[in-house]
C-alpha positions as CSV (number, residue, x, y, z in Angstrom):
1,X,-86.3,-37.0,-14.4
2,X,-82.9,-38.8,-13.8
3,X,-81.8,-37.3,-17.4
4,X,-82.9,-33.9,-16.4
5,X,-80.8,-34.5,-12.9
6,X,-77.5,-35.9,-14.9
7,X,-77.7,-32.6,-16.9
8,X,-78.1,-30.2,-14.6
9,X,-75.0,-32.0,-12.8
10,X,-73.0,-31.4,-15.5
11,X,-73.9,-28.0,-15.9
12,X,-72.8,-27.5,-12.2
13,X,-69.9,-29.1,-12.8
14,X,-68.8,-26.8,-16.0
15,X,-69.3,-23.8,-13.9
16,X,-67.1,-24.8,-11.2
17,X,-64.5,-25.9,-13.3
18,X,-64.6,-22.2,-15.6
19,X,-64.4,-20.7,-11.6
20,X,-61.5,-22.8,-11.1
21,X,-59.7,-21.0,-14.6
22,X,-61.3,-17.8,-14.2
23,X,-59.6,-17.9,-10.5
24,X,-56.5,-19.1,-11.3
25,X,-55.9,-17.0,-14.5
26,X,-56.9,-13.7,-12.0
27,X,-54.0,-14.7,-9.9
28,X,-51.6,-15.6,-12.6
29,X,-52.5,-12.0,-14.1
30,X,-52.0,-9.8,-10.7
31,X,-48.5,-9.4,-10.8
32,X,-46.0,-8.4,-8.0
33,X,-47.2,-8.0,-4.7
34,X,-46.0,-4.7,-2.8
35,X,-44.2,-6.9,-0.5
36,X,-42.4,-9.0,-3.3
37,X,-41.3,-5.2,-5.1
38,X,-40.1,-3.8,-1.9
39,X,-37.6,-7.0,-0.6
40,X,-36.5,-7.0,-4.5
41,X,-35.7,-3.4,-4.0
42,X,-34.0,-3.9,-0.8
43,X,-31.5,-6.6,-2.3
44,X,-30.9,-4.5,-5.4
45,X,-30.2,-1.6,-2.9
46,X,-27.3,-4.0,-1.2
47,X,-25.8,-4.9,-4.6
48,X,-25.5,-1.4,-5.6
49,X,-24.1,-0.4,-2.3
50,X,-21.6,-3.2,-2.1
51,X,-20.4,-3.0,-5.6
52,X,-19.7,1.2,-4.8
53,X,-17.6,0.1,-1.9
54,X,-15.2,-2.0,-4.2
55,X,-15.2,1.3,-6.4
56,X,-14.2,2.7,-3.4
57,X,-11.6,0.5,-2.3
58,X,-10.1,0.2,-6.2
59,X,-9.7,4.2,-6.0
60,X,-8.1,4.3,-2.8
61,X,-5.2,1.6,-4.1
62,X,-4.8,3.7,-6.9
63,X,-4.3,7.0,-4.9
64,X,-2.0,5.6,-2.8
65,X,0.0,3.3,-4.9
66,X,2.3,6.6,-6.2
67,X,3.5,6.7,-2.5
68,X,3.9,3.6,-1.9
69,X,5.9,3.2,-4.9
70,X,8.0,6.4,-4.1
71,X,8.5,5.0,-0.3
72,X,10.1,1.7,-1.6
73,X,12.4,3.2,-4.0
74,X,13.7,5.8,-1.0
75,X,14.1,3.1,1.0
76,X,16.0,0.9,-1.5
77,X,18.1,4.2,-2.8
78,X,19.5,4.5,0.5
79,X,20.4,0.8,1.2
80,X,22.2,1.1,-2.2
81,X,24.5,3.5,-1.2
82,X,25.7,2.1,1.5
83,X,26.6,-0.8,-0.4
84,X,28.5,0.8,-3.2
85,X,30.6,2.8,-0.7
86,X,31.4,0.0,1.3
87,X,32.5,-1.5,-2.0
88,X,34.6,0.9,-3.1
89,X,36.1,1.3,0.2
90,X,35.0,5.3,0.0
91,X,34.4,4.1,4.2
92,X,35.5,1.8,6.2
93,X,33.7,-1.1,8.2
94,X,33.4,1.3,11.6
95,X,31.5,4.2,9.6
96,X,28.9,2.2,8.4
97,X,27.2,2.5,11.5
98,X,24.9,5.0,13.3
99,X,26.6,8.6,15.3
100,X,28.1,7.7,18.2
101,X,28.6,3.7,17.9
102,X,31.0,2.1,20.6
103,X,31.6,-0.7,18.7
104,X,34.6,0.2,16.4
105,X,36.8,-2.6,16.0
106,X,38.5,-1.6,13.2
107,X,39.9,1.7,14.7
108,X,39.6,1.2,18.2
109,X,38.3,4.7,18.5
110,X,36.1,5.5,21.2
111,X,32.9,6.4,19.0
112,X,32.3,5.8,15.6
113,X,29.3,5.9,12.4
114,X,28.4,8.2,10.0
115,X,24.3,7.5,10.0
116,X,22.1,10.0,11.1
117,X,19.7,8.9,13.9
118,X,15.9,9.4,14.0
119,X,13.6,10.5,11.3
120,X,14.9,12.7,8.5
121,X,14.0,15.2,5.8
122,X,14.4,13.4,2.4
123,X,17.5,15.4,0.9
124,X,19.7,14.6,-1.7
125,X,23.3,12.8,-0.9
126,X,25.8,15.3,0.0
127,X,29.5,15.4,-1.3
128,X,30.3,11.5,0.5
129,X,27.2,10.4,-2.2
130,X,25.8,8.4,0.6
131,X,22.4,9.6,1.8
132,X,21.2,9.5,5.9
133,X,24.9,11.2,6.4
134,X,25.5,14.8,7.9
135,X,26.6,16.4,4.2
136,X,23.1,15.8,2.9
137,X,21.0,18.5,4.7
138,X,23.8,21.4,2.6
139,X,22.2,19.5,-0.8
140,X,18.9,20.5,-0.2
141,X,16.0,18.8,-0.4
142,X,15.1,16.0,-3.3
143,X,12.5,16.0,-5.3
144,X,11.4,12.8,-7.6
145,X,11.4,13.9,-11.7
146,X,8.7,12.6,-13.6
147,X,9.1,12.6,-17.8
148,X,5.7,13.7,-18.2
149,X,2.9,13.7,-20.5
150,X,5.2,12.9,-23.5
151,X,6.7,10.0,-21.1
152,X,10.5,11.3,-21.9
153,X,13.0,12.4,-19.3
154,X,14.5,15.7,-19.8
155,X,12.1,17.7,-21.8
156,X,10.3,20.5,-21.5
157,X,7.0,18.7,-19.9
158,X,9.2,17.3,-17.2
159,X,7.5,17.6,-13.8
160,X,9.0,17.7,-10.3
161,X,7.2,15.9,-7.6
162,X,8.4,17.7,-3.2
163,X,9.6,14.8,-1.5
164,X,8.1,17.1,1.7
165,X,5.6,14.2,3.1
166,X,8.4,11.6,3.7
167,X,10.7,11.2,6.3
168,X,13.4,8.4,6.7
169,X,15.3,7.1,9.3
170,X,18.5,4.4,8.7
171,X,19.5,2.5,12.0
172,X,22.5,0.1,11.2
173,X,22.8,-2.4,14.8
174,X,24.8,-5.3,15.3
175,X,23.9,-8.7,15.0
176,X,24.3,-11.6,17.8
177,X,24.9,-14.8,17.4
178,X,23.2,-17.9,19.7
179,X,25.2,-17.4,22.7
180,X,24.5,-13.3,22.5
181,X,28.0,-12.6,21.3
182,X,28.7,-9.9,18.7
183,X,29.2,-10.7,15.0
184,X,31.8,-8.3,13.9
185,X,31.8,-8.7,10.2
186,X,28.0,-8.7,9.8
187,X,25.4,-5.9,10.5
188,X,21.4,-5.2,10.3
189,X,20.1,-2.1,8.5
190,X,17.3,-1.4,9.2
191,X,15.3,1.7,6.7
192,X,12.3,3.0,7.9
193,X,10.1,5.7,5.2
194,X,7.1,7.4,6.8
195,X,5.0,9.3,4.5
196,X,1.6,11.2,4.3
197,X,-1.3,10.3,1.2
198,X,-2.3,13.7,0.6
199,X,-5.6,12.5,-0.9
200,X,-6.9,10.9,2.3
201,X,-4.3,12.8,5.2
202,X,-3.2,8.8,5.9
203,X,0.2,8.2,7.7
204,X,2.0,5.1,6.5
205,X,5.3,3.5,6.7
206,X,7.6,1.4,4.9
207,X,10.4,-0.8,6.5
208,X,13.0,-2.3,4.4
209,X,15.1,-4.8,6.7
210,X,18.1,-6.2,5.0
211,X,21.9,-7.2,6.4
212,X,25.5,-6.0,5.3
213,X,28.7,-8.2,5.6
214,X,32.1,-6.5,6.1
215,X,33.2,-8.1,2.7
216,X,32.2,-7.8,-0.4
C-alpha cells in the first residue's frame, strides 16, 4: 500500500513538473505582445523623425551658406577700398567719412565725407574705385562671376550671379576716448549687408565692424 502511495506521488509529481515546461515553453514561444510592438513602433517613429530634422537642418546651412559667403566678401570688398585709397592718398582724412560730417579737421570746411548713408543697391565702384560713394550708382549694378562647371574663370561656361537681394550700408563715426573727447586720427566703420535667401524668403544681415587710423 505505502509502495503503491510512493508511486502514485511520483507520478503526480512528473506531471506537475512537464506542466511547469509545457507552461513556460508556451510563454517563451508567444512572441511580442501588441503592446510591446506598438511602444517599439512609437520610438522607431521618434528616431526617424529626429534624424529627418537634422536632414533638414544640414540642407538649410547648405542653401544658405552661398549668401552668407557672398555677404562677407561685400562687406570685406568695401572695407578694402577704403583702405587702399586712404593709402594712396587718392582722399584725404576728412572724406573718409559719411555726407555731411561736421567734423573736418583737416580742412576746416563746414561739411565733409564722401560715404553714402543708409542702405544701398550693391553697384560696382564708380570712377573714385571706392564703393558706398556717389559715382557708383552711373556703374551699374554688380553682379558676382562664377567660373562654372569647368571651375575656370573666363570661359564660355562662366555664369553671372544679380547681386539684386543685397543691400549695404557703410557708416564711418568717430571714436571717443574715456573722458568723451574725440579721437581725431582714428575712426569706426561700421558695414552692414542685408540680404534675402531666395530658397526660404529669410532676411539676414551681416555686420563687419572694424577701425581706420589716419596713418598708414
Amino acid at each position: 500500500m505505502a509502495a503503491a502511495m510512493i508511486a502514485q506521488e511520483m507520478i503526480s509529481s512528473r506531471m506537475i513538473t512537464r506542466n511547469r515546461i509545457f507552461r513556460a515553453g508556451r510563454r517563451a514561444d508567444s512572441g511580442f505582445s501588441l503592446i510591446e510592438v506598438m511602444i517599439s513602433m512609437l520610438i522607431l517613429t521618434i528616431g526617424m523623425v529626429s534624424l529627418l530634422g537634422v536632414f533638414g537642418l544640414a540642407m538649410a546651412a547648405t542653401q544658405t551658406s552661398q549668401s552668407d559667403m557672398i555677404a562677407k566678401q561685400l562687406a570685406d570688398e568695401s572695407y578694402e577700398s577704403v583702405v587702399t585709397a586712404r593709402n594712396t592718398s587718392q582722399i584725404n582724412w576728412d572724406q573718409i567719412q559719411n555726407v555731411g560730417s561736421t567734423n573736418c579737421p583737416v580742412t576746416g570746411a563746414a561739411t565733409c565725407g564722401i560715404f553714402l548713408t543708409g542702405l544701398m543697391q550693391i553697384y560696382n565702384a564708380g570712377a573714385d574705385g571706392i564703393y558706398g560713394t556717389a559715382d557708383d550708382a552711373a556703374s551699374g549694378e554688380q553682379t558676382l562671376q562664377d567660373p562654372g562647371p569647368d571651375g575656370i574663370f573666363q570661359t564660355a561656361d562662366d555664369t553671372f550671379i544679380p547681386l539684386t537681394p543685397y543691400q549695404r550700408s557703410i557708416v564711418i563715426a568717430p571714436v571717443y576716448d574715456a573722458s568723451g573727447n574725440v579721437i581725431s586720427s582714428v575712426r569706426q566703420v561700421t558695414i552692414t549687408v542685408q540680404y534675402v535667401i531666395s530658397q526660404s524668403a529669410q532676411s539676414k544681415t551681416y555686420i563687419l565692424n572694424s577701425y581706420i587710423s589716419q596713418y598708414q
